[in-house]
C-alpha positions in Angstrom: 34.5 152.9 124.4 33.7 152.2 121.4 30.1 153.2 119.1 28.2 152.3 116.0 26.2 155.1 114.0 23.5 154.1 112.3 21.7 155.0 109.4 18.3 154.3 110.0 15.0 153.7 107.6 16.9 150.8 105.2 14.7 147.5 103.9 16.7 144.9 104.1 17.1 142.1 102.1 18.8 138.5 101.6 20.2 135.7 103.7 21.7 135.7 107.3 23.0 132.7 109.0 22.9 132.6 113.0 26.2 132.2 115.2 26.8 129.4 117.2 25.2 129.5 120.9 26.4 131.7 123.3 25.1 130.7 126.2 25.4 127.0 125.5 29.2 127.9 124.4 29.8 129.4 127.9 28.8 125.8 129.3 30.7 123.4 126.6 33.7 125.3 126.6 33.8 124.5 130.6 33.4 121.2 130.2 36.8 120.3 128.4 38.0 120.3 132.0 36.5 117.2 132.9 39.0 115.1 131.0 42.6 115.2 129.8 41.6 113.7 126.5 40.7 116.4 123.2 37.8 117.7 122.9 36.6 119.2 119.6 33.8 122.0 120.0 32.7 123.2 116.2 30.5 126.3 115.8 31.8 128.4 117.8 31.2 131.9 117.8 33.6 134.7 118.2 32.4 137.1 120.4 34.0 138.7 123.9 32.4 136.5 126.1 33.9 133.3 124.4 36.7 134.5 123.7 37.6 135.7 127.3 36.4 131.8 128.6 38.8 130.8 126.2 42.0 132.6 127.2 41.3 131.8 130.9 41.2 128.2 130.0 44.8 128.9 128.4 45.5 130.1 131.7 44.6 126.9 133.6 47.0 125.0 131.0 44.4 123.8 128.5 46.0 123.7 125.0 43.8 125.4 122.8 44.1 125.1 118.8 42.2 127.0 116.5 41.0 124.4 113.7 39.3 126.8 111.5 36.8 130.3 111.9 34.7 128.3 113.9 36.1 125.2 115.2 38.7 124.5 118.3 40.6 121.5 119.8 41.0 121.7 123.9 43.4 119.3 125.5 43.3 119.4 129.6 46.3 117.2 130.1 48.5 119.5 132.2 45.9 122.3 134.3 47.6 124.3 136.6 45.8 124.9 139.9 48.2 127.3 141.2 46.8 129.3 138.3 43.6 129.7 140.5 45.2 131.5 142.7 46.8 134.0 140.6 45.9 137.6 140.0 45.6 137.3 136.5 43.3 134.4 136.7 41.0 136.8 139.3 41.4 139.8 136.9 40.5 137.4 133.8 37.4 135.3 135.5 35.9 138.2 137.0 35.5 140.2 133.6 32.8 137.8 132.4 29.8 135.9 134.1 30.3 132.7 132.4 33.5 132.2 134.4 31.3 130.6 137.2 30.9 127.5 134.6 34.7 126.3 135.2 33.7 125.6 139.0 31.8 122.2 138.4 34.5 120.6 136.0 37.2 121.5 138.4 35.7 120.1 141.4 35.0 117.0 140.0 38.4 116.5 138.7 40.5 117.7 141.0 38.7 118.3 144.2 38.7 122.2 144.3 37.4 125.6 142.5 37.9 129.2 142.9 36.1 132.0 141.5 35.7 135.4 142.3 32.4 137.2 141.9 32.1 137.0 138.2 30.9 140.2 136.2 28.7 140.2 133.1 25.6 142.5 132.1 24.2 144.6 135.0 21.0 143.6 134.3 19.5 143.2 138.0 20.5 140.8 140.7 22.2 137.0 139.7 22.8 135.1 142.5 24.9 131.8 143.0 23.2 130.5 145.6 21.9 127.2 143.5 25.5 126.7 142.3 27.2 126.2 145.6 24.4 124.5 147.4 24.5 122.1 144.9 27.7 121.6 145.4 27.6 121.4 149.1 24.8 119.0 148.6 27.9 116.3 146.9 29.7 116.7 149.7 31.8 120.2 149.0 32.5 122.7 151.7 32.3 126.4 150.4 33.6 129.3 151.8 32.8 133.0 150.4 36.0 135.4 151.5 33.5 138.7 151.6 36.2 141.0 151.8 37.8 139.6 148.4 34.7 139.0 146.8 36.3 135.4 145.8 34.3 131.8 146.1 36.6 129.1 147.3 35.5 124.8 147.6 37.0 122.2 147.7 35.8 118.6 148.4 38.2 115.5 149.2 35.3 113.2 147.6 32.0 114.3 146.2 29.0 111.4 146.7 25.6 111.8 144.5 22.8 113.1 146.3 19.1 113.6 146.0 18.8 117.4 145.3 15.5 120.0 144.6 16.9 122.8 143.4 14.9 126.2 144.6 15.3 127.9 141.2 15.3 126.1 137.8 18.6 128.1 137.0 20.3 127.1 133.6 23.8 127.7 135.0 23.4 126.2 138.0 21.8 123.1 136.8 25.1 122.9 134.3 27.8 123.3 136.8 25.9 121.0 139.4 25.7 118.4 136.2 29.1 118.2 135.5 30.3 118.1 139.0 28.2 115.2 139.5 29.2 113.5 136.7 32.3 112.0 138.6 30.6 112.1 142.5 30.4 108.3 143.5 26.8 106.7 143.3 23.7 108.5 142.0 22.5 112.0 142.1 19.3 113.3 141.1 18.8 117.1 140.3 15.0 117.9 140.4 13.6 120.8 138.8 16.1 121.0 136.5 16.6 123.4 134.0 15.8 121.8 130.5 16.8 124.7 127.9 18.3 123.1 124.8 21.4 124.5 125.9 21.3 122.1 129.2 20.4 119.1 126.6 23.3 119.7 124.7 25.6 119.6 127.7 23.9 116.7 128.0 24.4 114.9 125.1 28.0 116.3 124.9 28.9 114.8 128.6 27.1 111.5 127.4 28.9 111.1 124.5 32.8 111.9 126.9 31.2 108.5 129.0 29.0 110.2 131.4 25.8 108.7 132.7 23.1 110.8 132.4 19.2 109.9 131.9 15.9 112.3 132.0 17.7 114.7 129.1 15.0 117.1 128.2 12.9 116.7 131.7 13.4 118.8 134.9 14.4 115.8 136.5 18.0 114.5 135.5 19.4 111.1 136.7 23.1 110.8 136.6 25.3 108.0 137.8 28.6 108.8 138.5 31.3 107.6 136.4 35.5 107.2 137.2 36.1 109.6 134.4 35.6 111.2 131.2 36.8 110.7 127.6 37.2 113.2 124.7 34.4 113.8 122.3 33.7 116.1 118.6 30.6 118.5 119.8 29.1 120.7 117.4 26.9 124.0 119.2 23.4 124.8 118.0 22.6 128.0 115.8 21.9 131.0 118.7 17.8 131.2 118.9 18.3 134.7 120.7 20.3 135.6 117.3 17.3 134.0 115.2 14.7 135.7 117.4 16.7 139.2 117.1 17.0 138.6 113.1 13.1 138.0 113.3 12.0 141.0 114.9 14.7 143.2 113.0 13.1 142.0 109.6 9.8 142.8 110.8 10.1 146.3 112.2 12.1 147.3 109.4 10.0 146.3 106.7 12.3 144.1 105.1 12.5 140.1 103.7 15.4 138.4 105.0 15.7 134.1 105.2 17.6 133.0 108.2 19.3 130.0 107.3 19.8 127.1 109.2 17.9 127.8 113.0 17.4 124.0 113.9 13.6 124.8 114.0 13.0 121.9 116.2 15.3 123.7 119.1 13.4 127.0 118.9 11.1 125.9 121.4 8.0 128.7 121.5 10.0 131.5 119.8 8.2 131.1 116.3 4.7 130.9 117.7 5.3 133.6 120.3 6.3 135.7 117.1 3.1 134.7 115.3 1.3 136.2 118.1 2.3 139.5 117.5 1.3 139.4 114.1 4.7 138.6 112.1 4.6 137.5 108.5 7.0 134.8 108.3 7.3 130.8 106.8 9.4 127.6 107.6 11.0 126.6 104.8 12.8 123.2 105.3 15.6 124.8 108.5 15.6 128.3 107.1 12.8 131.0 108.7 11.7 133.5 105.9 10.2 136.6 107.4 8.7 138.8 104.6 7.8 142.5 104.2 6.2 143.3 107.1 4.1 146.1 106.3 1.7 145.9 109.0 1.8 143.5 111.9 -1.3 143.2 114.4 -0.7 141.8 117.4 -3.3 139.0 119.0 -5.3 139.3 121.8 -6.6 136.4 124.7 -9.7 134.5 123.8 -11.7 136.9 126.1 -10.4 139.9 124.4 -7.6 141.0 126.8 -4.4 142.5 126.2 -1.7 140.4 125.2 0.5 139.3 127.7 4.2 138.1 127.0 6.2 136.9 129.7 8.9 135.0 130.2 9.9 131.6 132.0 11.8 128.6 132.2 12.0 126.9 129.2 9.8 125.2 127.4 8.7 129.0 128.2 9.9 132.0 126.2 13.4 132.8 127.0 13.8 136.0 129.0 16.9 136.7 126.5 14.4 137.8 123.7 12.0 140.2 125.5 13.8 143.6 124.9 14.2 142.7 120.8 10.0 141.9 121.0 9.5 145.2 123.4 11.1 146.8 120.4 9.4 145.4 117.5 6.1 146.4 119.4 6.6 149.5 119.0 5.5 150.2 115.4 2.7 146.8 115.8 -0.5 147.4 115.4 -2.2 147.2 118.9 -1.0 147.1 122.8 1.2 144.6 124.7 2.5 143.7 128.4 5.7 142.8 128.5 6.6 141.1 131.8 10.3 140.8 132.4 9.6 138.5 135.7 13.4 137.2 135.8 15.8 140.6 136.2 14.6 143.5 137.4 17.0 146.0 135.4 16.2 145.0 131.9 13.8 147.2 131.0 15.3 150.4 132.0 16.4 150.8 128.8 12.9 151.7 127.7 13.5 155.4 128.3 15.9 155.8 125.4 12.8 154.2 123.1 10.6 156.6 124.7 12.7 159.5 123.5 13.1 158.1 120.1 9.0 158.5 120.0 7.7 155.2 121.2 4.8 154.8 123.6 5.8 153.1 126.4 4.8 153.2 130.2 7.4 151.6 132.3 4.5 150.3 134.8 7.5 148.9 137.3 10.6 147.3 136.9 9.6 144.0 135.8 6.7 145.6 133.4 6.0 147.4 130.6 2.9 148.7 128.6 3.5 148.9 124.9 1.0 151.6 122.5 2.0 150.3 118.9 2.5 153.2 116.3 1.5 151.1 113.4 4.4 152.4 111.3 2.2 155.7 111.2 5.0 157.7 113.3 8.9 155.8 113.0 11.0 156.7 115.8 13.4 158.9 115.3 17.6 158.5 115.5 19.1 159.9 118.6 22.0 159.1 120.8 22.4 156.5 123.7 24.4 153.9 126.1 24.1 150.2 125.7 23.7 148.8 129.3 23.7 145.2 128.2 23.7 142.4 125.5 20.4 142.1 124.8 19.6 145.9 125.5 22.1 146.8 123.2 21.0 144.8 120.0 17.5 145.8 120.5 18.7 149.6 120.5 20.3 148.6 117.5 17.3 147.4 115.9 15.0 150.2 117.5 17.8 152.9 115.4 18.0 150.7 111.8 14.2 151.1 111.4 14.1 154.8 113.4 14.4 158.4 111.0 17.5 159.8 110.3 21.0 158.7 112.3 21.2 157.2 115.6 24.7 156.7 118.2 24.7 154.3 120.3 28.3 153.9 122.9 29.8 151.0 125.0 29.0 149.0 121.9 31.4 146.9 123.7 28.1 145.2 125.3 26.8 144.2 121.8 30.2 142.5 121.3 29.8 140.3 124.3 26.8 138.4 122.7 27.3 139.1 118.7 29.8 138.3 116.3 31.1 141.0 113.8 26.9 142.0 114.2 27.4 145.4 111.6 29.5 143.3 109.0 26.5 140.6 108.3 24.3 143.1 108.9 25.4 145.6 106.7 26.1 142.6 103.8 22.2 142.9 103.4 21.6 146.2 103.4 22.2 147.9 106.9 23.9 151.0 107.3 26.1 150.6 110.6 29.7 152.5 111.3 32.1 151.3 114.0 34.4 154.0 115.2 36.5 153.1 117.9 
């Protein structure tokens, strides 16, 4: 298990450029499937979780060639469906949550898709329900083999469909997307999720010859087509990365410009951030965040505490709550933050609370946070990374804490960031991998 120590209390200062998308990576990447033509995906970033979809693709027979850092050919001329029923294929899909992605593409192509219960961050309950009644909706039969944990379906023809989906899951709206891109007729997916992520999957599926109208709405229209060609795709800059960079700049005191963020995909991420008080301009695509030495955070119209939540996009991504819970702490004034989506996530509060923040953990989904004001830093101590997001905002809570922090299962971090201490440390971090 690996750990970083860090040397807290450093400004930082200079450029930072974000990684390609993870999450929208996770969906892209499944979608080579769809066609036995190549399929060029630029921007790719190399983290665990990417890097584990794309060895399990190799798996299934997709020729894979690096083109550069950050840019990869995939050619799904020759998949092997026996693979599916491999060990190795189980071992490999069920080591990362984005595995789940592969099910769509596969269906539509070749009738049939196994997965076993994917794994990921344990970050409260994820269910698949939306998935595979979407599926079942086209015309798929599903069976769930309990005592394997494993998801098996398999369809001799899927037919479009008129579908409501009871959660407006990002996932499930992508897999049910590019199953339906080859189902005969029409299908309509209401209450859709419409992240940017989703869009670009769009746009990508468009451009292979898909049919797909109401890009950017929760309701997607998309006529089904005999098949799919290859396409050049390029993934947007990570907003959770930009978001993180933001609120590490702020609580640290320090003036960083993050280049490149696609400022018209960031939704409500930079106004949510100029809620709380934070210093920063738009300079043509690049976000310059400057010194920081106070930050007050707003209040309602009627003088209430602040309240920031999540939601489905165009609300605040759920993604970027525990990086703002930790750049609370040293704001001046109080904040709810309301994790409505996974009821784990803010458990990791009790390792701020012992490096001196004031936090009450009012339930699982909510938390009460006292600003310090920068007149008390936290102070360096050790801990456990229980997820992606929960691990880079411990990371940010120890660069701007007193004296050295630990932090183990760094692993986590890896899932979601790419070579994270490297470009940190370029501008002035003090961050030590040992293995």
């Amino acid at each position: 298990m690996g750990t970083f120590k860090i040397t807290g209390g450093r400004k930082l200062k200079g450029e930072i450029i974000p990684q390609g998308a993870k999450n929208e990576a996770l969906q892209v990447l499944s979608a080579v499937l769809l066609t036995p033509e190549e399929v060029v995906i630029e921007n790719i970033p190399a983290i665990r979780d990417v890097n584990k979809l794309i060895d399990l693709l190799r798996g299934l027979g997709v020729t894979v060639k690096q083109l550069n850092d950050q840019d990869y050919s995939f050619t799904s001329d020759n998949i092997d469906l026996d693979y599916l029923d491999s060990v190795d294929f189980r071992n490999k899909a069920k080591s990362i949550r984005g595995s789940v992605m592969i099910i769509g593409p596969l269906l539509a192509r070749f009738g049939k898709g196994y997965i076993p219960s994917p794994g990921g961050d344990k970050i409260g309950r994820r269910r698949l329900d939306t998935h595979f009644i979407g599926f079942e909706n086209l015309g798929a039969d599903f069976e769930f083999l309990r005592d394997e944990n494993f998801y098996k379906i398999s369809t001799d023809k899927l037919v479009g469909a008129d579908m409501l989906l009871h959660e407006a899951s990002v996932t499930g709206t992508a897999n049910i997307l590019m199953a339906a891109t080859m189902a005969e007729g029409t299908t309509t997916i209401y209450n859709a999720a419409c992240e940017p992520y989703v869009q670009q999957l769009c746009k990508m599926l468009n451009s292979m010859g898909a049919k797909i109208s109401g890009v950017g709405s929760n309701l997607l229209t998309i006529e089904g087509v005999k098949s799919l060609g290859g396409c050049t795709h390029r993934l947007l800059p990570d907003m959770i990365e930009v978001g993180s960079f933001i609120a590490l700049a702020t609580i640290t005191n320090s003036d960083i410009t993050i280049k490149n963020v696609n400022i018209n995909e960031l939704g409500i991420i930079p106004e949510t951030f100029k809620r709380l008080g934070v210093n920063f301009d738009v300079i043509d695509d690049d976000i310059r965040v400057y010194d920081n030495e106070t930050y007050t955070i707003d209040s309602f119209i009627d003088g209430s505490m602040m309240t920031i939540a999540d939601a489905p996009w165009p609300g605040l991504t759920p993604d970027l709550l525990s990086v703002i819970l930790v750049m609370c702490t040293q704001a001046n004034g109080n904040v709810l933050i309301h994790q409505k989506m996974f009821e784990s996530r803010l458990f990791f509060v009790d390792s701020l609370i012992d490096m001196g923040a004031q936090i009450i953990l009012c339930d699982p989904h909510r938390a009460t946070v006292m600003g310090l004001n920068k007149r008390l830093n936290l102070k360096g101590i050790q801990m456990t990374s229980p997820d992606i997001r929960a691990g880079v905002s411990l990371l940010i809570a120890a660069m701007s804490a007193d004296g050295v922090s630990t932090i183990h299962n760094i692993e986590q971090i890896d899932r979601g960031y790419q070579n994270i201490e490297g470009r940190l440390n370029a501008i002035g971090a003090s961050i030590e991998r040992t293995a």
